[in-house]
C-alpha positions as CSV (number, residue, x, y, z in Angstrom):
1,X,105.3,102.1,97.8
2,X,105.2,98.3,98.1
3,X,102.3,96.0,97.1
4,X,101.8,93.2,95.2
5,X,100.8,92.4,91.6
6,X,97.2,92.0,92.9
7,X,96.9,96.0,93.9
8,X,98.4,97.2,91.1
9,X,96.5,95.2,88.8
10,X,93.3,96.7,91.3
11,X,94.6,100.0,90.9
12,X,95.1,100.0,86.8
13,X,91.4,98.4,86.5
14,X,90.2,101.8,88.3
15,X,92.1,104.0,85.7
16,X,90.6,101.3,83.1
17,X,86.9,101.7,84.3
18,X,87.3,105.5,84.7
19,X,88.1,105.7,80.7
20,X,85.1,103.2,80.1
21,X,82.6,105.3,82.0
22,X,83.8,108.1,79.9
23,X,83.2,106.4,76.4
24,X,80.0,104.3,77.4
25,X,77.9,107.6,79.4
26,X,78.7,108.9,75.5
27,X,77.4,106.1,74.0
28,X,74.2,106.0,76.3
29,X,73.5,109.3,75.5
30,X,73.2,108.4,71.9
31,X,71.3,105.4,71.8
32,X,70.7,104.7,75.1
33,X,71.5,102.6,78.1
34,X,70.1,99.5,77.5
35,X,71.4,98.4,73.9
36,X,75.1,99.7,75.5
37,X,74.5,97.3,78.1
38,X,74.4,94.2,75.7
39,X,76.5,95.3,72.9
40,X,79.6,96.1,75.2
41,X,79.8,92.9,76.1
42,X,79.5,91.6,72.7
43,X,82.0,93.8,71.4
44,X,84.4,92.8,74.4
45,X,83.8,89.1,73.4
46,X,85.2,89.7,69.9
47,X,87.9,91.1,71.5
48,X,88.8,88.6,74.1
49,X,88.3,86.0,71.2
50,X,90.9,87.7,69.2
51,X,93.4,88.1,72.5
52,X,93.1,84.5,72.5
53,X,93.7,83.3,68.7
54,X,96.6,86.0,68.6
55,X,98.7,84.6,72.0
56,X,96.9,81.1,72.8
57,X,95.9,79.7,69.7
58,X,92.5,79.0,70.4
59,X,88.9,81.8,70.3
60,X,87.3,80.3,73.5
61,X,89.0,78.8,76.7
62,X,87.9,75.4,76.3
63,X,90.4,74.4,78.2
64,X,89.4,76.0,81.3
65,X,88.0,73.1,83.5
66,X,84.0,72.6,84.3
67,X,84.6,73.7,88.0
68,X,86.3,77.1,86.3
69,X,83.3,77.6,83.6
70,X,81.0,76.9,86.4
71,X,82.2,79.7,88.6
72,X,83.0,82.1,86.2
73,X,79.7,81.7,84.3
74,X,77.8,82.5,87.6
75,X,80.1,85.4,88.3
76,X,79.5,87.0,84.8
77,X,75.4,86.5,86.2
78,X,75.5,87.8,88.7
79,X,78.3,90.6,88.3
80,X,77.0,91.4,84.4
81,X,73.5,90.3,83.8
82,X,72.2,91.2,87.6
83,X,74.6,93.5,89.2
84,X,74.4,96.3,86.3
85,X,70.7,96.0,85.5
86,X,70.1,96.1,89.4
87,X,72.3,99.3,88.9
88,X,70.9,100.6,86.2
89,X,67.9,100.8,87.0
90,X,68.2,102.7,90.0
91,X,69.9,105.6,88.2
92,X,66.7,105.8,86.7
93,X,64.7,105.7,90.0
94,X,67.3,107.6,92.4
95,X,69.6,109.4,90.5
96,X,73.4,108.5,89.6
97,X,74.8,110.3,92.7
98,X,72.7,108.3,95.2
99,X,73.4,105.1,93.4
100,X,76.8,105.3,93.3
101,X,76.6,106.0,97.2
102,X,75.4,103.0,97.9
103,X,77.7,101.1,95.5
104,X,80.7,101.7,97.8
105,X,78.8,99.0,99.9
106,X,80.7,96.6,97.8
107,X,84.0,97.1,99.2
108,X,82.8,95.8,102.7
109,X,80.5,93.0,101.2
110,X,83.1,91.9,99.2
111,X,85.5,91.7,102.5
112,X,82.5,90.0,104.1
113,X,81.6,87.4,101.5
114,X,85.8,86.9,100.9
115,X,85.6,86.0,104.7
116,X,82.4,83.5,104.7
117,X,83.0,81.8,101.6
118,X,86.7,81.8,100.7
119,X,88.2,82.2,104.5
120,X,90.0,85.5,103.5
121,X,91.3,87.6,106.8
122,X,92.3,91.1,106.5
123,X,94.8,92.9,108.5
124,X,93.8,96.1,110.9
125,X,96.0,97.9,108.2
126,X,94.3,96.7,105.4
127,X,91.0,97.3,107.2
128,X,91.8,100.7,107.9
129,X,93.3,101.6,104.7
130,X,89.9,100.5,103.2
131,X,87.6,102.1,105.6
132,X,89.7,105.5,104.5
133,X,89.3,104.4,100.5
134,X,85.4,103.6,100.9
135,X,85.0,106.9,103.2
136,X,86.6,109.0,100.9
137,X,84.4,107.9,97.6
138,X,81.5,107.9,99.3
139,X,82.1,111.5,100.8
140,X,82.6,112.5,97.5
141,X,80.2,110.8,95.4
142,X,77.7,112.3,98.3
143,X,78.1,115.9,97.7
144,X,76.3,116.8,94.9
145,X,72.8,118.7,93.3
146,X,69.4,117.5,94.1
147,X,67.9,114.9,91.4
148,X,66.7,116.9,88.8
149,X,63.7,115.1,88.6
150,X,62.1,115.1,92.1
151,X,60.1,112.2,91.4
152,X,63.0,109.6,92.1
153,X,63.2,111.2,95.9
154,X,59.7,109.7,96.9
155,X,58.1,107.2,98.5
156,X,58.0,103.8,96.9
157,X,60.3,105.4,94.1
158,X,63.1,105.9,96.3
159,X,62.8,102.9,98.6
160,X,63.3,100.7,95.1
161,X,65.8,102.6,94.1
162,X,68.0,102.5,97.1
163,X,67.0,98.0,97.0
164,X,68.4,97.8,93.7
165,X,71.7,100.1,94.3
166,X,72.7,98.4,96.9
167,X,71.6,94.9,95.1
168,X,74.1,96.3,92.7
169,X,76.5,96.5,95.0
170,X,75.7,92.7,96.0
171,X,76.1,92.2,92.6
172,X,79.9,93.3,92.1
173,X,80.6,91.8,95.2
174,X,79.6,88.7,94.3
175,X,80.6,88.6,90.9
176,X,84.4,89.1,92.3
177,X,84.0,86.3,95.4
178,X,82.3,83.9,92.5
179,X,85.2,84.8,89.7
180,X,87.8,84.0,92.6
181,X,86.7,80.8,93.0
182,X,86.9,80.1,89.5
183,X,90.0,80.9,89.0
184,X,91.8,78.5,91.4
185,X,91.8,76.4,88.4
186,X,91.9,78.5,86.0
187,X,94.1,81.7,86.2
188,X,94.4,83.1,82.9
189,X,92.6,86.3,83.6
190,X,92.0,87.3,79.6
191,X,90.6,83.4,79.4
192,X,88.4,84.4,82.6
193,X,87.1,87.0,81.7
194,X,85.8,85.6,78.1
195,X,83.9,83.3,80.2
196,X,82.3,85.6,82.1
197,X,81.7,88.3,79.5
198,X,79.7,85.2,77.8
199,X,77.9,84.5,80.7
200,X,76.7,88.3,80.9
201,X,75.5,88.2,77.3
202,X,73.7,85.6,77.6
203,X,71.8,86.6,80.5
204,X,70.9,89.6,78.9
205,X,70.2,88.4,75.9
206,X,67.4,86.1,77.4
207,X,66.1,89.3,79.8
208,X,66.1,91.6,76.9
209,X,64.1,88.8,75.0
210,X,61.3,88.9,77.8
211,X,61.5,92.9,78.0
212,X,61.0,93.0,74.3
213,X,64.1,95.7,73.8
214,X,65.9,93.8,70.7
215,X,64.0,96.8,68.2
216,X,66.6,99.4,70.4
217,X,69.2,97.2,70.2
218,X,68.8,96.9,66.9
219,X,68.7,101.0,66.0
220,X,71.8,101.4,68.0
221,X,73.7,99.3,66.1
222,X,72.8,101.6,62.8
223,X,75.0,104.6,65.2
224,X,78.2,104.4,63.7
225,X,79.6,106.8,66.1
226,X,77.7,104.8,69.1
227,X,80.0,101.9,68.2
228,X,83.0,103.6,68.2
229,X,82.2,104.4,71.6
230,X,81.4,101.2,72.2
231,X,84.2,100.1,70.8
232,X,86.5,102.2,72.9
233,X,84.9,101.5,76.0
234,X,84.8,97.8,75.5
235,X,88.6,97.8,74.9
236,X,88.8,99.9,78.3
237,X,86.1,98.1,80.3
238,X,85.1,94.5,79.9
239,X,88.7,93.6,77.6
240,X,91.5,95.3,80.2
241,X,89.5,96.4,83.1
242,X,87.5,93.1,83.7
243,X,90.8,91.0,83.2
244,X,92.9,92.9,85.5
245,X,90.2,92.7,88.3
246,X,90.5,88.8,87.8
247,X,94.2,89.4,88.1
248,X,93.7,91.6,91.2
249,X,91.1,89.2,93.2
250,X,93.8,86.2,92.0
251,X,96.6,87.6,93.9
252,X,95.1,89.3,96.8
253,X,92.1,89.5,99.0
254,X,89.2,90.2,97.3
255,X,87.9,93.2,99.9
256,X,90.9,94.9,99.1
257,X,91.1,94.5,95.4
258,X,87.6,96.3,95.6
259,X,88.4,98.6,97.8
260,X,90.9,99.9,95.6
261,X,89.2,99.7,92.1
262,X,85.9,101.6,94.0
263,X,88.0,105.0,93.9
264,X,87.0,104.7,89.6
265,X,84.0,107.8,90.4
266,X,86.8,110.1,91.8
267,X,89.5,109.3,89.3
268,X,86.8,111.1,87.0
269,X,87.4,114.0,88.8
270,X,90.0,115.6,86.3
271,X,87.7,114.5,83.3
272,X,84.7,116.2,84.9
273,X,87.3,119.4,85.1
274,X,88.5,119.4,81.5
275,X,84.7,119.1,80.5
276,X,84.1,122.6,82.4
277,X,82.5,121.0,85.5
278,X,82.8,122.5,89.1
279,X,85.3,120.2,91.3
280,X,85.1,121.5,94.6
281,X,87.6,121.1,97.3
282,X,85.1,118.5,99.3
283,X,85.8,116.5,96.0
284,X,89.7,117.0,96.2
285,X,89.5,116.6,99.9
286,X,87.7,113.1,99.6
287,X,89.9,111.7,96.7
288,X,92.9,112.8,98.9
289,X,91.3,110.5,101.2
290,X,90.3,107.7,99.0
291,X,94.2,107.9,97.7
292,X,95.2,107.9,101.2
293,X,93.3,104.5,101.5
294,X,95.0,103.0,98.7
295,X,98.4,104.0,99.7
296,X,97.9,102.1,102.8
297,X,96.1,99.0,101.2
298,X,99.6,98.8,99.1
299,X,101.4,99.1,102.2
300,X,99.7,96.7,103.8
């Protein structure tokens, strides 16, 4: 298998995310989804902070340009701050299943936005091997139970809940077309992702200041277990994941990069086996699929 360092780097943010979802669905269940939100990313700050004393002497990137801080501070905004509350959210008003659905939008929109805004072309390899990735997450992340709670199926419910999922999926896409152009300047992806991990604290410190959530916030960080989860999933998810998707959209189109780190649901697949959940063979049949994708995205 060929490929560049920009799909590998795609393909071990996947594995990255997958062991983050793991940790912070823990965490959420513990003290719930909004203070995991906010603390994640300040625990992934620390982190990158340390990263950066340790190998470049220095706790913040100050020596990233303006143009680079501009870009990547807008990326973590929209990415961070909007993206996952958009996301969020709509588990809440549709369910996790649909939402996730919808979020494979963000492959394409990502190829789309790459194209508009940053003059990217993709091959008709490249654009088949992600039409087989996409197909094969969202025809597994498709099958599944009806919502338990029937509520989220109706009316004005549901028709928010499918606006926000797929604003999440604007979200991600953006947030990768908007951290691309900041790091033509700037391509330490540890550095970049500091930035933008700022950028999404911030903007959710200031909505969680108008939402008046700071009391949960508070409580969860009295969860000593919580944090470790926390703790984990920061290491896995906004620490190594987020920098290698910098390091994926830096050295290869960004439709692709997403393409490949959007098979994270079915690489969670084993996981839900070990924790004695039914995988059925549509699920085996659709990450076949989705692996099939990815095989041709490296071979094209």
């Amino acid at each position: 298998m060929t490929g560049s360092i920009g799909e590998v780097a795609a393909l071990a943010t996947a594995f990255f995310w997958a062991g983050s979802a793991v940790a912070f669905e823990a965490a959420s269940k513990r003290v719930g989804s909004v203070p995991v939100n906010l603390l994640r990313l300040v625990v992934a700050f620390v982190l990158l902070a340390a990263f950066g004393l340790l190998f470049h002497g220095r706790a913040l990137p100050l020596e990233a340009p303006p143009d680079a801080w501009l870009w990547l501070s807008l990326s973590g905004l929209v990415g961070f701050t909007l993206g996952d509350l958009c996301l969020f959210r709509s588990f809440v008003l549709v369910g996790a299943r649909r939402s996730l659905l919808l979020m494979c939008l963000a492959p394409p929109m990502t190829a789309i936005l790459g194209y508009l805004f940053l003059g990217e072309g993709l091959s008709a390899t490249k654009l088949f091997g992600m039409a087989l990735t996409v197909g094969g997450v969202a025809w597994t992340v498709l099958e599944g139970h009806r919502d338990p709670d029937t509520r989220s199926s109706e009316g004005r419910h549901r028709a928010w809940g499918i606006v926000l999922a797929v604003g999440g999926a604007l979200g991600q896409a953006g947030g990768l077309i908007l951290s691309k152009q900041g790091m033509v300047d700037f391509a330490e992806p540890f550095g970049a992702a500091q930035i933008r991990v700022l950028a999404g604290a911030l903007g959710f410190a200031v909505a969680f200041t108008f939402a008046g959530v700071w009391p949960r916030v508070a409580t969860a960080t009295k969860d000593l277990r919580a944090l470790a989860l926390l703790g984990a999933g920061a290491v896995c998810g906004p620490f190594i994941g987020v920098s290698l998707s910098l390091l994926a959209v830096h050295n290869t189109e960004a439709g692709v990069a997403s393409a490949i780190m959007s098979v994270t649901p079915i690489l969670m697949l084993p996981v839900d086996h070990f924790r004695g959940q039914h995988v059925s063979m549509r699920a085996v049949a659709g990450t076949l699929l989705a692996v099939g994708g990815v095989v041709v995205l490296f071979q094209g």
